[in-house]
C-alpha positions as a printed NumPy array, in Angstrom:
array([[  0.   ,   0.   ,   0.   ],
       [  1.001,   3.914,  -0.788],
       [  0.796,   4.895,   2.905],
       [  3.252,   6.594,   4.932],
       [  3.417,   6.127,   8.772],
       [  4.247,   8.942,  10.986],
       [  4.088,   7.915,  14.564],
       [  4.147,  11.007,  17.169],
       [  6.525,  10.913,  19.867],
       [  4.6  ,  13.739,  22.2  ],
       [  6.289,  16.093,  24.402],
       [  7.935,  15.938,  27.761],
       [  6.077,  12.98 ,  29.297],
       [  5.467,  14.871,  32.665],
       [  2.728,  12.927,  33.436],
       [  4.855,   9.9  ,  33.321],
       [  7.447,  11.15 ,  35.058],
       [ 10.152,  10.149,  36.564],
       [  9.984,   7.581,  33.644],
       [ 10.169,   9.792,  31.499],
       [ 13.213,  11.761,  33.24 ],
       [ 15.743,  10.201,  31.255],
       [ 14.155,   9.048,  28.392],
       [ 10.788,   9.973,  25.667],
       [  7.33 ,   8.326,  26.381],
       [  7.958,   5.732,  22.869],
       [ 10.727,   4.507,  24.873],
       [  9.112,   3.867,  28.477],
       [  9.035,  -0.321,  28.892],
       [  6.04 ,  -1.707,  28.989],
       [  4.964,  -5.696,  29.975],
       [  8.513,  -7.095,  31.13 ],
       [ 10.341,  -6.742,  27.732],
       [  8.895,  -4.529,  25.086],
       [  8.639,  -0.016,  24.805],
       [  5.044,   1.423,  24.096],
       [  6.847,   2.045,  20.697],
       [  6.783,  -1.328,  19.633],
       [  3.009,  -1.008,  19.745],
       [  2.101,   1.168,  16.822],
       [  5.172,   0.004,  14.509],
       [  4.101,  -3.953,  15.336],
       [  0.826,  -2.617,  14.023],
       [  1.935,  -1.247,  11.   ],
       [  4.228,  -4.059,  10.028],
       [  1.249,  -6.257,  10.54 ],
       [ -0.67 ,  -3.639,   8.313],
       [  1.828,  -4.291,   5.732],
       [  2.985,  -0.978,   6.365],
       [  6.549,  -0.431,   5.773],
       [  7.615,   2.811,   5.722],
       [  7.46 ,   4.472,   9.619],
       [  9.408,   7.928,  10.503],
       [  8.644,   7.864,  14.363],
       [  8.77 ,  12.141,  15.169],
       [ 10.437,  12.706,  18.857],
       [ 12.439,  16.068,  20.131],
       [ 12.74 ,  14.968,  23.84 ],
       [ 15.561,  12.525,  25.483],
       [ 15.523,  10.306,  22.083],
       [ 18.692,   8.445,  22.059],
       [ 17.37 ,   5.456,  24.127],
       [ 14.631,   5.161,  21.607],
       [ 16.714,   5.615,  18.913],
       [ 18.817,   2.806,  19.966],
       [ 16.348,   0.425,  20.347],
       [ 14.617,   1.285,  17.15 ],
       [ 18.089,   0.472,  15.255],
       [ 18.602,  -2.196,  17.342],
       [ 15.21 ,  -3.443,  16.913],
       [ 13.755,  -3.175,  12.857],
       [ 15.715,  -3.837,  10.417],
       [ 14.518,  -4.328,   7.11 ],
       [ 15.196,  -6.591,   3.971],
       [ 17.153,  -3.705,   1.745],
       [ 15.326,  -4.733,  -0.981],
       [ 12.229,  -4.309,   0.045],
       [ 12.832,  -0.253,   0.732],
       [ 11.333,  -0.614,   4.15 ],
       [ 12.315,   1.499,   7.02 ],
       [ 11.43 ,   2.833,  10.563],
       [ 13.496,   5.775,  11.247],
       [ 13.74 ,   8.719,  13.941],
       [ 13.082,  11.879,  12.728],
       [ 14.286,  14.555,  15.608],
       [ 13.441,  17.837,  16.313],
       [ 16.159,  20.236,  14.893],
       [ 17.25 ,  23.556,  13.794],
       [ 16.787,  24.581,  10.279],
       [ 17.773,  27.356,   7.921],
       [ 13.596,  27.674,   8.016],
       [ 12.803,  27.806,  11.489],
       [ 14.666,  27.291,  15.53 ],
       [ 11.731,  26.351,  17.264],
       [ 10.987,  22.721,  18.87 ],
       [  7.711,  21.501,  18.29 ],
       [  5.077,  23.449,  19.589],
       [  2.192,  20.611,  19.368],
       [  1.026,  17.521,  16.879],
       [  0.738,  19.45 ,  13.482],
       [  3.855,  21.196,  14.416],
       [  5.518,  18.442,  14.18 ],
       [  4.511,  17.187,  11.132],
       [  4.672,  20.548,   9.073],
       [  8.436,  20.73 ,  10.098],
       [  9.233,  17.834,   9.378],
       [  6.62 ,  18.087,   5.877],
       [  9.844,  17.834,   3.579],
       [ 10.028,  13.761,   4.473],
       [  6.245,  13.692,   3.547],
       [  6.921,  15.825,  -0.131],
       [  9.696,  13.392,  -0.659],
       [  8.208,  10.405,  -0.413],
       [  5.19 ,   9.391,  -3.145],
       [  2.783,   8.252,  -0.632],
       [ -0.975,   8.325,  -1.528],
       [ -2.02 ,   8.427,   2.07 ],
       [ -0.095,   9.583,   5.379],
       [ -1.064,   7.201,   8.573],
       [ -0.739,   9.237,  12.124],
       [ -0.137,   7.195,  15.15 ],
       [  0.503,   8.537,  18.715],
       [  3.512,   6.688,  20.548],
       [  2.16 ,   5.762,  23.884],
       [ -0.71 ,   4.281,  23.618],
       [ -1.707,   0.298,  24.202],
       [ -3.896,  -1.817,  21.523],
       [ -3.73 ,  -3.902,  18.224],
       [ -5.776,  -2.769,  15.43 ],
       [ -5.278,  -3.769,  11.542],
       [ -4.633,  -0.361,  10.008],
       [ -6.268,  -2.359,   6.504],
       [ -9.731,  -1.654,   7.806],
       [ -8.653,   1.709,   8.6  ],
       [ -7.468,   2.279,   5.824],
       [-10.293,   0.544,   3.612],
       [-13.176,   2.944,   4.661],
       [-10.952,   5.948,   4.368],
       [-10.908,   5.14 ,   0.118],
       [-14.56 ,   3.472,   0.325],
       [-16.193,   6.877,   1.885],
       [-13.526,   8.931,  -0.614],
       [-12.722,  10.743,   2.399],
       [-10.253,  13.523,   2.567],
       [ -9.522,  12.281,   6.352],
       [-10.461,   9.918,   8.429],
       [-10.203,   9.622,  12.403],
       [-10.579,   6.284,  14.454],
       [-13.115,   6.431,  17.272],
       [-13.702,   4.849,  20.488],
       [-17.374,   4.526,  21.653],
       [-16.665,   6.021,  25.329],
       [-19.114,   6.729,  28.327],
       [-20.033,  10.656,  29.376],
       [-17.582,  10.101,  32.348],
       [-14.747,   9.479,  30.435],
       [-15.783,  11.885,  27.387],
       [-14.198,  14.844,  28.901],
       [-10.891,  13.44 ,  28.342],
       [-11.023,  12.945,  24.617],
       [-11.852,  14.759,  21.526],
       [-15.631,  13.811,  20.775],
       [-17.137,  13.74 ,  16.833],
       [-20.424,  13.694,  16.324],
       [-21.502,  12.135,  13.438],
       [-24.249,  11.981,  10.786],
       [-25.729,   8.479,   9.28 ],
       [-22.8  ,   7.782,   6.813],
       [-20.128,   8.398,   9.334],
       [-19.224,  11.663,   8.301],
       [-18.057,  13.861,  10.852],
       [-20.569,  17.107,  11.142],
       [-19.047,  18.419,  14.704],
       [-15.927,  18.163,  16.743],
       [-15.379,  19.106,  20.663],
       [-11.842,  18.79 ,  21.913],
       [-12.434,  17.591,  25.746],
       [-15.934,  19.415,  26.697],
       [-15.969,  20.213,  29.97 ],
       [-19.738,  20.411,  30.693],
       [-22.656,  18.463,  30.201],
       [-24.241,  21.222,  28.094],
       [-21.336,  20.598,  25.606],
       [-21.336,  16.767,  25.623],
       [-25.438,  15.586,  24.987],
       [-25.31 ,  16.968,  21.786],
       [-22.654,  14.394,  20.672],
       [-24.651,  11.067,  22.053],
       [-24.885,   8.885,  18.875],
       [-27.845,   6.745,  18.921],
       [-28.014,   3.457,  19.883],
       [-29.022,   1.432,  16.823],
       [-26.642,   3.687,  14.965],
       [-24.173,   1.803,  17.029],
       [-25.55 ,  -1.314,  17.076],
       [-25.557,  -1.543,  13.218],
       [-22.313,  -1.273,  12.756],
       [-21.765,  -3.99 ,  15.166],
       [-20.824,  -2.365,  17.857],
       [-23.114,  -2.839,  21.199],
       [-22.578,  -0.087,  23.518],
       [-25.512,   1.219,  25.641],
       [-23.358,   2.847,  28.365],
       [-20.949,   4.403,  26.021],
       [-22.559,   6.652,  23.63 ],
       [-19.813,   9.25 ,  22.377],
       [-17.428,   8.539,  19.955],
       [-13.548,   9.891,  21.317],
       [-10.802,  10.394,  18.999],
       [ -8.552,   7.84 ,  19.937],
       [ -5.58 ,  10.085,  18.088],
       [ -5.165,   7.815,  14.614],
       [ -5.403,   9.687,  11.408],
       [ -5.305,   8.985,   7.716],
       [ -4.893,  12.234,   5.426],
       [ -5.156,  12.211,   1.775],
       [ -1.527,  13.691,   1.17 ],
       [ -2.818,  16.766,  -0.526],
       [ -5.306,  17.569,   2.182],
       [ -2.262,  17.067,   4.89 ],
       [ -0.355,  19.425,   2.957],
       [ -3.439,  22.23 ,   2.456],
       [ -4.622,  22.129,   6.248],
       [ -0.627,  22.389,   7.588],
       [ -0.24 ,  25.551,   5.298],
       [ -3.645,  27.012,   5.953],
       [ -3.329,  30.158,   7.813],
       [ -3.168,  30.998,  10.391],
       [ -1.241,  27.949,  11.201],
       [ -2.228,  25.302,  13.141],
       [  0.401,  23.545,  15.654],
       [ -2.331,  20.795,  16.486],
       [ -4.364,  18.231,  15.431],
       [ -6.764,  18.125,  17.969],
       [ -7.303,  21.449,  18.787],
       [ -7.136,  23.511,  15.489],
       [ -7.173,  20.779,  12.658],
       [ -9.768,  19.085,  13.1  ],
       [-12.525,  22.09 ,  14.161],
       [-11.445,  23.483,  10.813],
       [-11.386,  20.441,   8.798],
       [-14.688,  18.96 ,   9.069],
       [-16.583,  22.222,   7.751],
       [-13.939,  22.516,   4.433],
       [-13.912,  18.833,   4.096],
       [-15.399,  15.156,   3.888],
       [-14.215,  13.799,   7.918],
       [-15.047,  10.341,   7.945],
       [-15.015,   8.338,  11.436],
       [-13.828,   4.561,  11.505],
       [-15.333,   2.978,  14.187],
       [-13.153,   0.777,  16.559],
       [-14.509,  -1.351,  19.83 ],
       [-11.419,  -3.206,  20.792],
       [ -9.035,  -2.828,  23.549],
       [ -7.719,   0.914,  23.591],
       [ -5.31 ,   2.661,  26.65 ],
       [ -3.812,   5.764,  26.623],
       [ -0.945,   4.63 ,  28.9  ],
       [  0.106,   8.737,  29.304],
       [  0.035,   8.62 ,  33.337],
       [  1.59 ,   7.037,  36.084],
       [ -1.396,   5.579,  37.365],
       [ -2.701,   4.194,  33.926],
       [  0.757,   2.545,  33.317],
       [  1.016,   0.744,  35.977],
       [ -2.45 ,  -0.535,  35.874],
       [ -2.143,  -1.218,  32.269],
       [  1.096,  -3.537,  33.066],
       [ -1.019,  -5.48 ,  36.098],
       [ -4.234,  -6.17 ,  33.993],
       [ -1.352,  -8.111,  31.297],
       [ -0.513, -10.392,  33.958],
       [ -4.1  , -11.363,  35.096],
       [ -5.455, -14.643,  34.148],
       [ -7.633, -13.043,  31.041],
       [ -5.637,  -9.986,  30.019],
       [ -7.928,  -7.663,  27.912],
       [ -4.656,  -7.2  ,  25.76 ],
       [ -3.259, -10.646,  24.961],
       [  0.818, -10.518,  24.033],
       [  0.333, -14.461,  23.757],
       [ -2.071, -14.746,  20.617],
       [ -0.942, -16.311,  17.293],
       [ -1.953, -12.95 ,  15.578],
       [ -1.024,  -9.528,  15.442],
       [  2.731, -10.385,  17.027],
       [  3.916,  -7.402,  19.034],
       [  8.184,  -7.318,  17.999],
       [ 11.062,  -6.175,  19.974],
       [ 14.341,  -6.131,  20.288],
       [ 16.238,  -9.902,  20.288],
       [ 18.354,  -9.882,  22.946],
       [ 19.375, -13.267,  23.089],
       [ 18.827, -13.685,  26.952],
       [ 18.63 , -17.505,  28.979],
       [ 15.61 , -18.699,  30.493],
       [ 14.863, -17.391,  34.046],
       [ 15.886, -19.097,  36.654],
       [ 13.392, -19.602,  39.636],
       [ 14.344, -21.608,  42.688],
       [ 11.679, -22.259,  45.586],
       [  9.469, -18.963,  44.902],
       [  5.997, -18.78 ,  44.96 ],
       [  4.215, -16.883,  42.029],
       [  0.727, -15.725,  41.377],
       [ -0.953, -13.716,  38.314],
       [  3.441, -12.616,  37.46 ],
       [  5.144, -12.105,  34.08 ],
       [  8.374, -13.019,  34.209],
       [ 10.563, -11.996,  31.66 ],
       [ 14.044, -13.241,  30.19 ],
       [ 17.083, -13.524,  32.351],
       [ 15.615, -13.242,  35.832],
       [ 16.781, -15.33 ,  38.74 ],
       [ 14.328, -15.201,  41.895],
       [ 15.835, -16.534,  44.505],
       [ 14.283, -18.846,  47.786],
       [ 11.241, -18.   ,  49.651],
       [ 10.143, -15.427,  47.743],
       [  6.505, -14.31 ,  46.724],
       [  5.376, -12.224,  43.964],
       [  1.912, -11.372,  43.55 ],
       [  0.235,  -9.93 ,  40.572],
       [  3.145,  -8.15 ,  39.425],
       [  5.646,  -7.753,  36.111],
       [  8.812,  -8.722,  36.257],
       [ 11.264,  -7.371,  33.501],
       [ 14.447,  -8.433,  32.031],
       [ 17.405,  -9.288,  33.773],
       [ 15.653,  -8.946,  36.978],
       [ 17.257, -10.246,  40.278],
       [ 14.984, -10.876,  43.229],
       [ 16.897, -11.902,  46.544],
       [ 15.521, -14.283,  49.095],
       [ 12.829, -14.382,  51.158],
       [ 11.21 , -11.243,  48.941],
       [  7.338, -10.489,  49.152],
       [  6.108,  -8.873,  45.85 ],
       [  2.755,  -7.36 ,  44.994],
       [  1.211,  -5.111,  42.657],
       [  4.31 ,  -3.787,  41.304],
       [  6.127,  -3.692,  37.779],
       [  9.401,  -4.195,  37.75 ],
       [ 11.216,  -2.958,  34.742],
       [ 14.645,  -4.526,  35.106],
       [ 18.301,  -4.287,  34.444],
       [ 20.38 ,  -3.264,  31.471],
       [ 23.31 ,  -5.686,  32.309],
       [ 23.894,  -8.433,  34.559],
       [ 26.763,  -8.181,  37.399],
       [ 29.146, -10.511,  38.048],
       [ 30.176, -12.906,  41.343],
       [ 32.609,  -9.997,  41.583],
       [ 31.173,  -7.224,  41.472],
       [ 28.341,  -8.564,  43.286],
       [ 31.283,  -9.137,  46.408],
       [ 32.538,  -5.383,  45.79 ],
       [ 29.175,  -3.472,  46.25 ],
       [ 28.712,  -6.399,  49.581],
       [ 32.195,  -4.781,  50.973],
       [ 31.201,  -1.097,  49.998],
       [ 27.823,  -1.334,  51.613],
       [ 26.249,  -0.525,  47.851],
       [ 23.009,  -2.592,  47.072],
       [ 23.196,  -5.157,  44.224],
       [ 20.631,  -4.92 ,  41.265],
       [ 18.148,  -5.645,  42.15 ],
       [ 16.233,  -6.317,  45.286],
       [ 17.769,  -7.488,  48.354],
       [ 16.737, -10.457,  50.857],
       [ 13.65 ,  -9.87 ,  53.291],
       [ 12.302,  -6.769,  51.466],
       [  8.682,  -6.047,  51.02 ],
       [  7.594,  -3.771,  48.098],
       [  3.662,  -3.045,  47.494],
       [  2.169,  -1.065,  44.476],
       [  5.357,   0.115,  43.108],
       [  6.934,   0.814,  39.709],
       [ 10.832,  -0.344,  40.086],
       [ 12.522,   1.825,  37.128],
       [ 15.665,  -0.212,  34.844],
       [ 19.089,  -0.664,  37.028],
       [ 17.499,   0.145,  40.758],
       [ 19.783,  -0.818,  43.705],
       [ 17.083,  -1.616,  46.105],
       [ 18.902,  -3.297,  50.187],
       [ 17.902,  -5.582,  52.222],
       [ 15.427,  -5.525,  54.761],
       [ 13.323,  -3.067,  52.727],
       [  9.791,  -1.874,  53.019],
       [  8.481,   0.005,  49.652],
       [  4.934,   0.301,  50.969],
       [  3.97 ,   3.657,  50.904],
       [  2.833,   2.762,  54.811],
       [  1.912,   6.913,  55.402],
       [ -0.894,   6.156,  52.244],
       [  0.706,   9.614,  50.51 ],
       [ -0.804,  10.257,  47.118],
       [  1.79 ,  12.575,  46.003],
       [  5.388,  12.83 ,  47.838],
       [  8.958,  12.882,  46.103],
       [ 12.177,  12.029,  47.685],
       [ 15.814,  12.134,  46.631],
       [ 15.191,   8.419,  45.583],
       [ 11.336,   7.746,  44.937],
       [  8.558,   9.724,  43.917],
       [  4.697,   8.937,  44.628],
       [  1.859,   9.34 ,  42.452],
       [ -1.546,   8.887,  43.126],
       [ -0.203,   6.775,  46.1  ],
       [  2.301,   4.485,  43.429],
       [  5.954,   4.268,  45.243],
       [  8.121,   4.797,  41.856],
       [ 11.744,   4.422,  41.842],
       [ 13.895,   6.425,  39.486],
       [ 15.847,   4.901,  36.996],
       [ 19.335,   3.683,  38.7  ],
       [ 18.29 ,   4.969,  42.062],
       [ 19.939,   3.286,  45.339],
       [ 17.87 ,   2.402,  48.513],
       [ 19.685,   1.627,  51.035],
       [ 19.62 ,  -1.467,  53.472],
       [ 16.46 ,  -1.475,  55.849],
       [ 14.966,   2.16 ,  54.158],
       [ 11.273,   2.09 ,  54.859],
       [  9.183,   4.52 ,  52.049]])
């Protein structure tokens, strides 16, 4: 297919933070062993989509690395996924000031290549969708763009961009996050409209942008350079659009999470490891790649696990329970260890016997978790140092606290990425 893939990197990730202190929200791990990146470029190789510039100003070189580490294409087949970073230009100094922003300066990769359609995916978002579909009622309906939508309850409305649509599909109104309910009922799509499209939703009557866009290249092109000139999608391109031209809305009813906070991270990353995970890594279709990394098998001796992914590489030593919790790669779990409701993200390396002796003799932690340490409804960032003797269990129930070595977010202990709690600390 003529499609080119531009996949949005977003900005500085403060909701996410610290994760997102030393590297961009594509990069953040998600489920043991993959990055929320891996999401929408999975989903456009299994789209048989093949050409991918992923659009990123902040922190990018871990997610550069791991998307050259990661896809790599036959050279014959003129595939790519590339990085295409914010820079300075004989045309203009500034960073990206919002979603069409970023496209318009970077419009000369879009000129270049002779794409029919351009695809717009956001970078940190969780869900499998065949972009085909997408992609087939965008040239049935001869739209000039067309948005996937989410059917969404009034509760949750406020937080989206909500169409409202006529009979074909066509979008006739757009409200980026209404605040009151005066603004919302007039976007309630009926419910047989719904239900014949094969979709039954009583309780969820709007339809929210969930941020995917296909634009006829010429119509990308005219809205960008329309004046005066929009920096985003949501807020400026679309309320213009729809009244200058045919909007068409693809429905979608699958699983969809915006994984842009702390707290819907690391709730997203517990429901995976439940016995029925509304987003299944496991299935035969729609594989979600990474990067090889040619790991061993994990190594567990004497633990007790419930409702736990355990990636490669791990070794979790005697006596030690973990309850509904994610453990990531190269994780090392002393003994005697209780676990729950945490995701762990990992380690970048693996110490030696050595090394393990020297931080024993300098009083320094080892990666990862120490004997007899208790940690409760935690995130655990890559390369922590956490002692023995522990307790990460937030036992003051803060909401929202920082430290020189954890901060709390709607009362989730996180750990910062190579941060060092010492021997019997209690947070």
């Amino acid at each position: 297919m003529n499609v080119l893939s531009l996949i949005l990197g977003g900005g500085h990730g403060t909701r996410l933070y610290p994760l997102t202190q030393l590297r961009s929200k594509p990069a953040v791990p998600i489920a043991g062993k993959y990055r929320l990146i891996d999401i929408p470029i999975s989903n456009c190789i299994n789209s048989g989509l093949n050409r991918i510039y992923v659009l990123t100003q902040f922190l990018s070189v871990s997610l550069h690395r791991h998307i050259a580490n990661s896809y790599k294409f036959d050279p014959f087949g003129k595939g790519f996924v590339e990085v295409l970073a914010a820079q300075q230009t004989n045309e203009g100094m500034d960073w990206y000031q919002g979603t069409a922003d970023a496209v318009r300066q970077q419009i000369r990769y879009v000129v270049e290549d002779p794409c029919q359609d351009i695809l717009i995916l956001s970078g940190d978002q969780l869900y499998r969708m065949d972009y085909r579909e997408l992609l087939r009622t965008h040239h049935e309906t001869c739209a000039d763009v067309t948005i996937a939508v989410l059917p969404v309850s009034q509760k949750d409305a406020a937080g989206f961009g909500i169409v409202q649509v006529g009979d074909s599909g066509r979008v006739v109104a757009f409200n980026e996050k209404p605040k009151t309910e005066a603004e919302i009922k007039p976007f309630a799509v009926k419910e047989d409209w719904l239900a014949g499209k094969g979709i039954h939703a009583k309780d969820r009557p709007y339809l929210a942008s969930m941020g995917i866009y296909v634009f006829k290249r010429k119509t990308l092109l005219d809205l960008l350079n329309a004046r005066p000139l929009a920096t985003d999608f949501g807020k400026e391109v679309f309320p213009r659009s729809f009244k200058s031209h045919q909007v068409q809305a693809f429905l979608f009813d699958g699983f969809w999470e915006d994984l842009g906070t702390i707290k819907a991270y690391h709730e997203a990353n517990l429901a995976l490891a439940s016995e029925t995970p509304p987003f299944n890594f496991h299935g035969p279709g729609g594989v979600i790649y990474t990067r090889m990394r040619f790991l061993p098998a994990s190594r567990i001796h004497g633990a007790l696990l419930r409702g736990t992914l355990v990636s490669d590489g791990c070794i979790i030593e005697a006596g030690t329970v973990i309850d509904r919790s994610v453990i990531g790669i190269r994780s090392r779990i002393g003994k005697n260890v209780v676990i729950k409701d945490t995701v762990m993200i990992g380690a970048d390396r693996f110490e030696t016997d050595g090394e393990r002796e020297d931080n024993r003799l300098k009083g320094i932690p080892n990666l990862n978790i120490g004997d007899n340490t208790v940690v409760e409804r935690a995130i655990l960032d890559k390369d922590c140092r956490i002692g023995r003797g522990v307790k990460l269990v937030n036992s003051k129930n803060r909401q929202h606290d920082e430290g020189p070595n954890y901060v709390i977010r709607e009362g989730i202990i996180v750990i910062p990425r190579g941060s060092v709690i010492p021997d019997g600390t209690e947070i």
